[in-house]
KETORRO-441032 format. One record per atom (N, C-alpha, C): atom name; residue number from 1; x, y, z. Coordinates in Angstrom, 2 decimals. Layout:
% residues N
(CA; NUM; (X; Y; Z))
...
This chain:
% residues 142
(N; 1; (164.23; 84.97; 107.96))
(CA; 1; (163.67; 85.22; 109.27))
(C; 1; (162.51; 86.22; 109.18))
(N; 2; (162.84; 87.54; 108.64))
(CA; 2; (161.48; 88.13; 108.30))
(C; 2; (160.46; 87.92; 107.59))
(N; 3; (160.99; 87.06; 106.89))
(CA; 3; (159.73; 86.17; 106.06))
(C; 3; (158.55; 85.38; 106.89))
(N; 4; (159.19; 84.56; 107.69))
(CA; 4; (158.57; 83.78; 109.16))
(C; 4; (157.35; 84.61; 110.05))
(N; 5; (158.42; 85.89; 110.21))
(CA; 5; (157.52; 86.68; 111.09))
(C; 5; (156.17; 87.80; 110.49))
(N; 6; (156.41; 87.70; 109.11))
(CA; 6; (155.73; 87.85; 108.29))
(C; 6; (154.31; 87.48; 107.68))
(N; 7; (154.47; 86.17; 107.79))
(CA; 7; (154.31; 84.84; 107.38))
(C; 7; (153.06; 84.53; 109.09))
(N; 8; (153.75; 84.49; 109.98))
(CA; 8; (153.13; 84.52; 111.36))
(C; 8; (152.10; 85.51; 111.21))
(N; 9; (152.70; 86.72; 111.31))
(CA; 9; (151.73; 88.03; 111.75))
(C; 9; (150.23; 88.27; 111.05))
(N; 10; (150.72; 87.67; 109.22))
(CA; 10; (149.50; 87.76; 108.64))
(C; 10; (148.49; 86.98; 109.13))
(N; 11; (149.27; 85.19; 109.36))
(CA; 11; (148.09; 84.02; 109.76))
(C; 11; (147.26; 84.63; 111.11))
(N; 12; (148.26; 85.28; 111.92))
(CA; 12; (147.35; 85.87; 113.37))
(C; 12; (146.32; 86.78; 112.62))
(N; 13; (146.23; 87.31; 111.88))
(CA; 13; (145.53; 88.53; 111.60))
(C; 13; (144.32; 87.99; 110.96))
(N; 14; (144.46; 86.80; 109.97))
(CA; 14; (143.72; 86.15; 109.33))
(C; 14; (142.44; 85.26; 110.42))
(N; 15; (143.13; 84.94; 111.44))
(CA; 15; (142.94; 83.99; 112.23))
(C; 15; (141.88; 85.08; 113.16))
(N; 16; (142.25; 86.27; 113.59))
(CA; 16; (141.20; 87.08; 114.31))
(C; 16; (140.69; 87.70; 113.52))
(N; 17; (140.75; 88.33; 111.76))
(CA; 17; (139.79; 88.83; 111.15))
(C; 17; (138.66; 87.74; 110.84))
(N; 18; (138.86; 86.20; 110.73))
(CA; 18; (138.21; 85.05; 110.54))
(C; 18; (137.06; 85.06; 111.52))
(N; 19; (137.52; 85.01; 113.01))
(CA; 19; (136.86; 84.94; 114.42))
(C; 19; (135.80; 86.01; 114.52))
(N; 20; (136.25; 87.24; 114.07))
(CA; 20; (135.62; 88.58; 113.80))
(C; 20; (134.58; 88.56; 112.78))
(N; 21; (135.05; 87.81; 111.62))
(CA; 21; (133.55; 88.00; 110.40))
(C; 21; (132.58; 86.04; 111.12))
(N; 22; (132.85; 85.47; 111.80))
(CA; 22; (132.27; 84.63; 111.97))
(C; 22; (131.21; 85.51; 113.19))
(N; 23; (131.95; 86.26; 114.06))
(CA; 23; (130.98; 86.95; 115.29))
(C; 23; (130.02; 87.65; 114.55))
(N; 24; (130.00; 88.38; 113.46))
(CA; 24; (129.26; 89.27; 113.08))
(C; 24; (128.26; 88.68; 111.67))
(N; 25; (128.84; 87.28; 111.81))
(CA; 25; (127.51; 86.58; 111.27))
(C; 25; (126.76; 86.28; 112.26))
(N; 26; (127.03; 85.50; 113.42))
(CA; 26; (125.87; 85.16; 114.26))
(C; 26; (125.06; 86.35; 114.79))
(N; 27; (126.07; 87.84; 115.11))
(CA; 27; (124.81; 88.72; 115.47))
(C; 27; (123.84; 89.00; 114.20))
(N; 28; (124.39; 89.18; 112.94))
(CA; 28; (123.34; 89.22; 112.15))
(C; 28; (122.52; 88.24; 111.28))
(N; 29; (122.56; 87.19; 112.04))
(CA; 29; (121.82; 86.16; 111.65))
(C; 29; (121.17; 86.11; 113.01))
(N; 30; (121.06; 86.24; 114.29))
(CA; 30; (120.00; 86.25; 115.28))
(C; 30; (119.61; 87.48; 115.08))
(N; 31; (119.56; 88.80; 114.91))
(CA; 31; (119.16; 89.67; 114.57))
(C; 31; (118.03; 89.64; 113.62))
(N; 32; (118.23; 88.89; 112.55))
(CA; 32; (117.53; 88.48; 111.56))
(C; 32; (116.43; 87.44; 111.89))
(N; 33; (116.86; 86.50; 112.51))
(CA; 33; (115.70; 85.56; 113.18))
(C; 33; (114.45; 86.21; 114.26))
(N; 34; (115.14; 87.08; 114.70))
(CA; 34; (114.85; 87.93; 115.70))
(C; 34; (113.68; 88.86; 115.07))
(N; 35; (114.20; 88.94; 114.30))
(CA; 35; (112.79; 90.12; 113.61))
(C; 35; (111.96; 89.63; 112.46))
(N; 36; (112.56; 87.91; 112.20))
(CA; 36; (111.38; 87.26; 111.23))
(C; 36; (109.96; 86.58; 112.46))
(N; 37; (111.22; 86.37; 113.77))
(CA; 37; (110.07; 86.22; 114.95))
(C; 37; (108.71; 87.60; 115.07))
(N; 38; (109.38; 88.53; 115.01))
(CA; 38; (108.47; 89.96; 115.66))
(C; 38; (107.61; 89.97; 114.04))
(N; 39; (108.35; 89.58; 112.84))
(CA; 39; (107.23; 89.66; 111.83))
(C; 39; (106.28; 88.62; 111.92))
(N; 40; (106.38; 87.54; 112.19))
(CA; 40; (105.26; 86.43; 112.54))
(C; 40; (104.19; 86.78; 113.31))
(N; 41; (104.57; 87.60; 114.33))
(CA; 41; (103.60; 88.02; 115.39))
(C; 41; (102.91; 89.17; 114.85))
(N; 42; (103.17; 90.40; 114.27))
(CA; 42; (103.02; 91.08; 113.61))
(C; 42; (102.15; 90.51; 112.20))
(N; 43; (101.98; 89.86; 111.75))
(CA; 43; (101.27; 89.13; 111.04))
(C; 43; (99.74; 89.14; 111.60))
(N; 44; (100.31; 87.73; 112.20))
(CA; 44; (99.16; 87.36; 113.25))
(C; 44; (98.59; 88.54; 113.64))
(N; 45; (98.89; 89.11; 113.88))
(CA; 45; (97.52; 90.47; 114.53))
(C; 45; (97.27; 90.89; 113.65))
(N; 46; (97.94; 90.98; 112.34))
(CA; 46; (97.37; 92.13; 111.31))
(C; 46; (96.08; 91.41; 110.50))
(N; 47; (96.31; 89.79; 110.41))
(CA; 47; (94.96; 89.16; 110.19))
(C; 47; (94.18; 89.20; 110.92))
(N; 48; (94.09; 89.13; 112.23))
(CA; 48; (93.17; 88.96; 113.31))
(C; 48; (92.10; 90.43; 113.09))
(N; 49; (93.21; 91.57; 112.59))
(CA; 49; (92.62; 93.01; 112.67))
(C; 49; (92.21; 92.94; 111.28))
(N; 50; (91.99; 91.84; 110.37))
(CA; 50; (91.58; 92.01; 108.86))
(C; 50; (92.17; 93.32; 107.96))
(N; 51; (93.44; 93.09; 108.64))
(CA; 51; (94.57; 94.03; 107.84))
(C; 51; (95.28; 93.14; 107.19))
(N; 52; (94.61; 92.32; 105.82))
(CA; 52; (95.12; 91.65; 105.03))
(C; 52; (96.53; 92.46; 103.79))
(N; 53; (95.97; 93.71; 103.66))
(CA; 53; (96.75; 94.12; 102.82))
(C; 53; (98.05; 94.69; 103.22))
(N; 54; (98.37; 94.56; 104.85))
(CA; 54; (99.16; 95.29; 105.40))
(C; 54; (100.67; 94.12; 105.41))
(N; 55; (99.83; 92.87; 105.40))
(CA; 55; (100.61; 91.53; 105.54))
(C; 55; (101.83; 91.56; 104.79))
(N; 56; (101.39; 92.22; 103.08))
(CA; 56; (102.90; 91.68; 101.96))
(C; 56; (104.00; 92.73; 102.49))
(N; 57; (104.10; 93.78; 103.23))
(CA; 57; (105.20; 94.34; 103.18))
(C; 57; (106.21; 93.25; 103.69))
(N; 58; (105.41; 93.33; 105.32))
(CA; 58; (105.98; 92.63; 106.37))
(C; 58; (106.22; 90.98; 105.84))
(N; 59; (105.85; 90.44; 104.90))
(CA; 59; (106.39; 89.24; 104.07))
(C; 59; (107.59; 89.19; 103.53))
(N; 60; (107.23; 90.83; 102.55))
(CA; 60; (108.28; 90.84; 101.88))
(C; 60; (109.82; 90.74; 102.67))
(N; 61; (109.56; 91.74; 103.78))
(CA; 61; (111.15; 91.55; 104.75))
(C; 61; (111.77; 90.47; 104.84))
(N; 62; (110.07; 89.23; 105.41))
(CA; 62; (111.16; 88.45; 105.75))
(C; 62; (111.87; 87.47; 104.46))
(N; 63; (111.13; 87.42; 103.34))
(CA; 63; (111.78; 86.90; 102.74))
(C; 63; (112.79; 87.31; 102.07))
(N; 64; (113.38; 88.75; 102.05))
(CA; 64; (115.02; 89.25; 101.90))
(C; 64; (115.60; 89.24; 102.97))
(N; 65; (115.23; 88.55; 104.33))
(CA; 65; (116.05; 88.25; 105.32))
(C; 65; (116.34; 86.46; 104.70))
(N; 66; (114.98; 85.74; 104.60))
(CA; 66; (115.36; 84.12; 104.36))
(C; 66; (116.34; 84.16; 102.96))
(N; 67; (116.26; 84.89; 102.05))
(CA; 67; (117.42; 85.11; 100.59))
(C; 67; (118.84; 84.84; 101.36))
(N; 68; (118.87; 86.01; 102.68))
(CA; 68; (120.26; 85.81; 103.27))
(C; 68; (120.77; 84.53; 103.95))
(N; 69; (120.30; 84.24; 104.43))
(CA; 69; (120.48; 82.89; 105.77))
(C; 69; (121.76; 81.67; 104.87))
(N; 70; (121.68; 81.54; 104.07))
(CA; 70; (122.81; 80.40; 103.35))
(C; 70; (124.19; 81.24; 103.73))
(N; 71; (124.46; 82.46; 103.26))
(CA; 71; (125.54; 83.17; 103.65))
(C; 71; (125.96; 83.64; 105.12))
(N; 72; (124.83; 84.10; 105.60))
(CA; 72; (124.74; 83.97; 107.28))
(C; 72; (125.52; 83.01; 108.23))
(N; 73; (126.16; 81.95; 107.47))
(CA; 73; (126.45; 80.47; 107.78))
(C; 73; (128.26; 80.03; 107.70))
(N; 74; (128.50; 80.67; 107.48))
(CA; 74; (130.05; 80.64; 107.22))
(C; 74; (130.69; 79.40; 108.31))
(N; 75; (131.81; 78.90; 106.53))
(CA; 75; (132.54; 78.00; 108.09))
(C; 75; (133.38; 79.15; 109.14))
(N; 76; (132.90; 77.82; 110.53))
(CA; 76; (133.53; 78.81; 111.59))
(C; 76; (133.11; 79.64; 112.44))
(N; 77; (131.50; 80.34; 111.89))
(CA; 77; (130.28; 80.56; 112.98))
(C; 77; (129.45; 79.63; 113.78))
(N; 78; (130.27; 78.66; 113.75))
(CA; 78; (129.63; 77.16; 114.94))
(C; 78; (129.70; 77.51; 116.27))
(N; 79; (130.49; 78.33; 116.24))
(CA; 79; (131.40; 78.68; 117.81))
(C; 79; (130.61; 80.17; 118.42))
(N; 80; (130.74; 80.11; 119.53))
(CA; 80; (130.42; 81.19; 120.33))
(C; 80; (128.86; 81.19; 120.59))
(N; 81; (127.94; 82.11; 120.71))
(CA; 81; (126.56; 82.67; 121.00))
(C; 81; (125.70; 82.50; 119.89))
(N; 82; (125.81; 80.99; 119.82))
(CA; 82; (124.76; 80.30; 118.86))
(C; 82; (123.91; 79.07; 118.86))
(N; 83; (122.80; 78.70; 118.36))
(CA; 83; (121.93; 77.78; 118.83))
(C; 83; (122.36; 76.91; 117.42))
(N; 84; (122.95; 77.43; 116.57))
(CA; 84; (122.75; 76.52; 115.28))
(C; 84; (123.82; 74.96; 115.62))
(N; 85; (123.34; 74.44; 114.95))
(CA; 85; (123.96; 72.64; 115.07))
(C; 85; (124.71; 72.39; 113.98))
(N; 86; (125.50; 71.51; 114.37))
(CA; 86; (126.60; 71.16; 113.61))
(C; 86; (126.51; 70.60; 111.98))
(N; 87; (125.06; 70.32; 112.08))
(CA; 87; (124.11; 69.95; 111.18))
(C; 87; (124.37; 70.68; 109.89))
(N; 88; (124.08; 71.94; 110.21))
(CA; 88; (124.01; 72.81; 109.16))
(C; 88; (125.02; 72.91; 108.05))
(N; 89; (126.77; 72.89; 108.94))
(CA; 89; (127.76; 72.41; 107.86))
(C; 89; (127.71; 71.54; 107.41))
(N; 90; (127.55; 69.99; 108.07))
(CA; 90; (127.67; 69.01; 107.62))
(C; 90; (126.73; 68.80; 106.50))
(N; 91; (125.22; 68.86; 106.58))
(CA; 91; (124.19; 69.22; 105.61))
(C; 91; (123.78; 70.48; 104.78))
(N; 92; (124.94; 71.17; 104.22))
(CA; 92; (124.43; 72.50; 103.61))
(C; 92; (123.98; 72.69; 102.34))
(N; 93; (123.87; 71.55; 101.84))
(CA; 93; (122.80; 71.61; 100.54))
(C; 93; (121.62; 71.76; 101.21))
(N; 94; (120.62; 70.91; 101.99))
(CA; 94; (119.84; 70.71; 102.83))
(C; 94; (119.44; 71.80; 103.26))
(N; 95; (120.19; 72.42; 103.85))
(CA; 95; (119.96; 73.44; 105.01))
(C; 95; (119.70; 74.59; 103.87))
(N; 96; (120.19; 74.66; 102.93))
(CA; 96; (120.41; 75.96; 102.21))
(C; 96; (118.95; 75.50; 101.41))
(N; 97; (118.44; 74.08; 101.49))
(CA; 97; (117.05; 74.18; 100.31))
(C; 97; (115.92; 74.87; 101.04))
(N; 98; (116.22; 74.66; 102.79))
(CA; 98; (115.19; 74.72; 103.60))
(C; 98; (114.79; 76.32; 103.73))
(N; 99; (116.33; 77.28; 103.86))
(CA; 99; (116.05; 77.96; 103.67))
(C; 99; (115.84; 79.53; 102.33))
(N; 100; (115.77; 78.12; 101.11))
(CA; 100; (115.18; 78.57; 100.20))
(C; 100; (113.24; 78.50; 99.98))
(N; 101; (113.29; 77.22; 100.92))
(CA; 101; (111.29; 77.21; 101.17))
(C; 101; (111.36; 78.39; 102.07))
(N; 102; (111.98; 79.01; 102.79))
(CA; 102; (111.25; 79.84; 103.54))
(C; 102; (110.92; 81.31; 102.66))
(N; 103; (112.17; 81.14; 101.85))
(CA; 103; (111.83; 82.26; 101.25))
(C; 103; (110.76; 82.52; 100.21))
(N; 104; (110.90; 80.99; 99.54))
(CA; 104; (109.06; 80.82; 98.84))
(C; 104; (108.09; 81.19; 99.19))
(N; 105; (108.40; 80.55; 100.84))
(CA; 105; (106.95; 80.57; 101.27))
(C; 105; (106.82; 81.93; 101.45))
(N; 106; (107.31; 82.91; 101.64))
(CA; 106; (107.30; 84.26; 102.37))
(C; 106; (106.96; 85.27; 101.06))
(N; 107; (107.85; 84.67; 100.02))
(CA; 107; (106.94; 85.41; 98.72))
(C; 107; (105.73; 85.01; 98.53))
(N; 108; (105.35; 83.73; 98.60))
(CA; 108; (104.07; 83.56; 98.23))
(C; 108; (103.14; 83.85; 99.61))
(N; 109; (103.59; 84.40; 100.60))
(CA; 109; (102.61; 85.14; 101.76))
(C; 109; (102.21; 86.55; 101.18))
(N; 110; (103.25; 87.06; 100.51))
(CA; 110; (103.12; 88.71; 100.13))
(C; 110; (102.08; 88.53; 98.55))
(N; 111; (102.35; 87.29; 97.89))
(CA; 111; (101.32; 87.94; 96.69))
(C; 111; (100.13; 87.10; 97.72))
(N; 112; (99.94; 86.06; 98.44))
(CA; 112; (98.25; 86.23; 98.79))
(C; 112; (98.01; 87.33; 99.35))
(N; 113; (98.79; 87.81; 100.03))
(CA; 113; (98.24; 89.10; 101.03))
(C; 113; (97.86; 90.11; 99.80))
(N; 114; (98.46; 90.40; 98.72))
(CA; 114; (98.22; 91.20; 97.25))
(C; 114; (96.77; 90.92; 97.08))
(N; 115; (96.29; 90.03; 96.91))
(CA; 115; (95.48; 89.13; 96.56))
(C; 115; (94.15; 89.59; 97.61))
(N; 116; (94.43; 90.14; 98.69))
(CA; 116; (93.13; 90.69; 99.35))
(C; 116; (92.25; 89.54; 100.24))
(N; 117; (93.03; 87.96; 99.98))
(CA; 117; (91.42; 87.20; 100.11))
(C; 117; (92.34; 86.47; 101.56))
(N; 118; (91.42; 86.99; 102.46))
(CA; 118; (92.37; 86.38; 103.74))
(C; 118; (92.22; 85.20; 104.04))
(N; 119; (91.33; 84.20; 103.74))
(CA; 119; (91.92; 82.88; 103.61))
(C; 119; (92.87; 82.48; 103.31))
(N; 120; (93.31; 83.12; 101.84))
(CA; 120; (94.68; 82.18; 101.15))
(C; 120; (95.66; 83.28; 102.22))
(N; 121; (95.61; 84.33; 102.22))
(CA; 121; (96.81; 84.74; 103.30))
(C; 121; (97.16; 84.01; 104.34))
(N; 122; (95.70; 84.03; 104.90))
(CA; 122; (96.20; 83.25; 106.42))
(C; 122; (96.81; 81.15; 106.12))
(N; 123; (95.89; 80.67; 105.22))
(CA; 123; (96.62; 79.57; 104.66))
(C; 123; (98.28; 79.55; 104.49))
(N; 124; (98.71; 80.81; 103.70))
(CA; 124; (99.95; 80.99; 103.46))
(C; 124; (101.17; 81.04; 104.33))
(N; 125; (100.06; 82.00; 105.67))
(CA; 125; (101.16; 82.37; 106.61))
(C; 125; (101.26; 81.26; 107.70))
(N; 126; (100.41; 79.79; 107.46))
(CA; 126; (100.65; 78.81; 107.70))
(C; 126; (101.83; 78.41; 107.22))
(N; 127; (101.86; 77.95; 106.07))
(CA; 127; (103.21; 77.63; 105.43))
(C; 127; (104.25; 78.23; 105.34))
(N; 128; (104.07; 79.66; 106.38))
(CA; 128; (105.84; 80.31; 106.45))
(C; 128; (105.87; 79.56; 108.03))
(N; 129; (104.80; 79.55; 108.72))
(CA; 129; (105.89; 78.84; 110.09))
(C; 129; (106.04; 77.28; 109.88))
(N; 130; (105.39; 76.96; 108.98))
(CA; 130; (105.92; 75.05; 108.40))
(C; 130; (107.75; 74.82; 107.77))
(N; 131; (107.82; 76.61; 106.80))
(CA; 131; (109.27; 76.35; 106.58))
(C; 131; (110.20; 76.56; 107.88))
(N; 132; (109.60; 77.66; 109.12))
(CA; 132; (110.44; 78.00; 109.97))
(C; 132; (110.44; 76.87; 110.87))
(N; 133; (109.23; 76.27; 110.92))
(CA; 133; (109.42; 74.85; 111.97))
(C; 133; (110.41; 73.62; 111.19))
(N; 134; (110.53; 73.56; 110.14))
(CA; 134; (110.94; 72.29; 109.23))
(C; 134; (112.82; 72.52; 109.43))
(N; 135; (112.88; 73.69; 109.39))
(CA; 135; (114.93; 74.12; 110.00))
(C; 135; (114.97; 74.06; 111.13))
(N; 136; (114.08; 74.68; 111.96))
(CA; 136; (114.51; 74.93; 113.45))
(C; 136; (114.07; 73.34; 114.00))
(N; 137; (113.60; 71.96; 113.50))
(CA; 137; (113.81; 71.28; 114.01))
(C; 137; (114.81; 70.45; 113.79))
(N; 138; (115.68; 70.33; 112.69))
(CA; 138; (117.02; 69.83; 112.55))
(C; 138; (117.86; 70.46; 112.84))
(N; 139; (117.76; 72.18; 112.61))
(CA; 139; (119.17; 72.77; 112.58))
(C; 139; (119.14; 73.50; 113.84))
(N; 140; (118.30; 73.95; 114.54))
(CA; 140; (118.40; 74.62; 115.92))
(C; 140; (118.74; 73.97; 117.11))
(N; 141; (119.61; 74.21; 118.23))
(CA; 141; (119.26; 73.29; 119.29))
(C; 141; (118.80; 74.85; 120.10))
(N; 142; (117.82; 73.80; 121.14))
(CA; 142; (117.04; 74.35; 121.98))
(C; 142; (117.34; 75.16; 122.96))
């Protein structure tokens, strides 16, 4: 009998520490989206202001935010205060390559921005919203 209740108490515990690390992926995975958004924009002005060299920090972030995003993903963060699609489990090789281009692309934003020559920057920082558009149109809903 105490085995049972044992046996119970842990699965409850498992079952709301589960619910609990799934909540605190989605805040820190919108958190994270959240401020690869404010770095995009932040970009954008810093070329506009021919503050090419100012670009690789703000690259660099986001691409140790895109490194994270595969783990961000846990089964079981489907649920609650999230835009992500069902997609993402079902396709997580996929999802996990896409957001390995982002992180390419985001290194290779920080060495053009190295690089001084704001063409290839601004070219580059083309191809970080091509990886962010290429997920958020399979894996986001609207």
């Amino acid at each position: 009998m105490l085995t049972r209740v044992t046996l119970a108490a842990t699965a409850a515990l498992l079952l709301v520490g589960g619910t609990a690390m799934a909540q605190d992926s989605i805040k820190a995975r919108k958190d994270g989206f959240e401020s690869s958004k404010k770095a995009m924009a932040e970009i954008k002005d810093l070329l506009g202001s021919d503050k090419v060299a100012q670009v690789g920090p703000v690259a660099q972030r986001m691409g140790a935010f895109a490194a994270q995003i595969p783990v961000l993903f846990p089964a079981g963060s489907d649920k609650g205060d999230t835009k992500a699609k069902a997609d993402i489990w079902a396709n997580n090789a996929d999802f996990a390559a896409k957001a390995q281009a982002f992180e390419a692309a985001a290194k290779g934003l920080e060495t053009a921005a190295a690089s001084g020559d704001k063409a290839a920057t601004a070219k580059q920082f083309a191809a970080v919203g091509g990886a962010c558009k290429a997920c958020h149109e399979r894996y986001r809903a609207d």
